[in-house]
N, C-alpha and C positions, 0 to 999 in steps of 0.2 A: 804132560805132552800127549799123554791118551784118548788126553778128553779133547784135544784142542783141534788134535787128528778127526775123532767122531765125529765134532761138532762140522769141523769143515765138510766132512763126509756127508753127512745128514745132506746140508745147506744143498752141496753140488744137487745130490741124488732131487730134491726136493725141487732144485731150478729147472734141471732137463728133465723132471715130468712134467711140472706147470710148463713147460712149454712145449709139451703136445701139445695139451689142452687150447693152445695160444689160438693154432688154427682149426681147430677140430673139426670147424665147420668144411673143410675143404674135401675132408670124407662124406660129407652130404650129399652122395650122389645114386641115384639107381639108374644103371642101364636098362631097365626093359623100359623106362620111361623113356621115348623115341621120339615125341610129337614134333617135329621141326629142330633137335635138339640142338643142331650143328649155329642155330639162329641164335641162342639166349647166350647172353652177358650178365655178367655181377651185376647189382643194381648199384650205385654208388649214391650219395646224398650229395647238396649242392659246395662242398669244398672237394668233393672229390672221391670219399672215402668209403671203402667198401663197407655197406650196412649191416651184411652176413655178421655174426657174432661165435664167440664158443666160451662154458662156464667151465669151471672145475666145482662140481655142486653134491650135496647130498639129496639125501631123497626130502629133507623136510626143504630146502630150500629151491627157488625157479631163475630162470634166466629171461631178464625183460627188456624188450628192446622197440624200439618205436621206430618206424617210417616211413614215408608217403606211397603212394600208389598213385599210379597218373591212370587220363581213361586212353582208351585206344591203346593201351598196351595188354598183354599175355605177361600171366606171370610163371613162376613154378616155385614153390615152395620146399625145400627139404629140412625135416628133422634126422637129425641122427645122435648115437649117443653111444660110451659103452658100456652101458647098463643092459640086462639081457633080453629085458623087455620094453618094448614100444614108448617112446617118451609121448606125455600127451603135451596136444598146443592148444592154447583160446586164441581165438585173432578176436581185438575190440574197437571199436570206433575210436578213437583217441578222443578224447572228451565228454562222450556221454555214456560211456562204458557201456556201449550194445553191442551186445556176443556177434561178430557176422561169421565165425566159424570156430567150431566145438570139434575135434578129433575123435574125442573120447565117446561121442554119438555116432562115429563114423567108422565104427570096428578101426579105431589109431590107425586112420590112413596115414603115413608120414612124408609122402612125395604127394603133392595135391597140383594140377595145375589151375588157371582161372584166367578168364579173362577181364576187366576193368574198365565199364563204362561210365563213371565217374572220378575225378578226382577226389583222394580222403587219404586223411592221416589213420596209421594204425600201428595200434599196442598189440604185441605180441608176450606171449606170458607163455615157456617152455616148461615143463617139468618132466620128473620120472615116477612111475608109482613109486607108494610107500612101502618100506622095507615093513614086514614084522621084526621087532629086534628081541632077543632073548631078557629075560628081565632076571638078573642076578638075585637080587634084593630089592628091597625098598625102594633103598636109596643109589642102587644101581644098576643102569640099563648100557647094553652092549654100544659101544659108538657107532654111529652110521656111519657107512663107508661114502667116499667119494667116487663122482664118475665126470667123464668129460662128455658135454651135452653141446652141440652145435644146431645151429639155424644157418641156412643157406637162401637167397632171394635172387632169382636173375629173372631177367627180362626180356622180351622183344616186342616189336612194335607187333600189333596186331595183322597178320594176313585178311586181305579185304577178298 
């Protein structure tokens, strides 16, 4: 009956944290970032559905998410994470894997905004640095911990 108790226990505790992580992205926000703020919208893709993402991830593993950019619109980008240091992003061309933005060359800016004079698909590749982890043994190394890592994408139409 102890274990059946524990086991239920675990699961619960297990569900209601994976489901911070669900929207984590919705913590992506900085207020000193002001630029027209009151103007951007979620970006949503063509069913409708908001393209912002959030992982429960460790440090060897990223959070990858793909989707378009129209021209004539402003974008703003946020990273967040609660890991205690700066998550880095690549943004890539979706299909010819050309870098068009590197964080990690940019002192981890994580709120960026941009404007978009072409249409184009794009890969986004999130991560957090790498932990050093304690090495026991050989054949044992400390487990990495997990964090919740969010991307956030909104939009408005360009001011002319």
């Amino acid at each position: 009956m102890k274990i059946l108790f524990l086991h239920i226990f675990i699961m619960i505790t297990t569900f209601l944290y994976g489901q911070d992580c669900a929207s984590y992205w919705n913590s992506c926000h900085n207020d000193s970032v002001n630029n027209y703020h009151d103007h951007y919208q979620l970006v949503v893709d063509e069913h409708g559905r908001v393209v912002s993402k959030s992982a429960y991830i460790s440090d060897v593993e990223y959070l990858e998410t793909s989707f378009d950019l129209f021209a004539g619109r402003d974008y703003r980008m946020s990273v967040c994470t609660s890991y205690n240091y700066k998550p880095m992003i690549i943004l890539y061309e979706y299909g010819t894997e050309r870098i068009i933005y590197d964080n990690t060359k940019n002192d981890s800016t994580i709120v960026f905004e941009f404007e978009q004079r072409f249409d184009v698909k794009i890969k986004a590749i999130v991560r957090i640095p790498q932990i050093k982890r304690k090495k026991v043994s050989n054949l044992i190394v400390q487990k990495p911990y997990r964090y919740c890592i969010g991307i956030k994408l909104e939009s408005m139409i360009t001011r002319k």
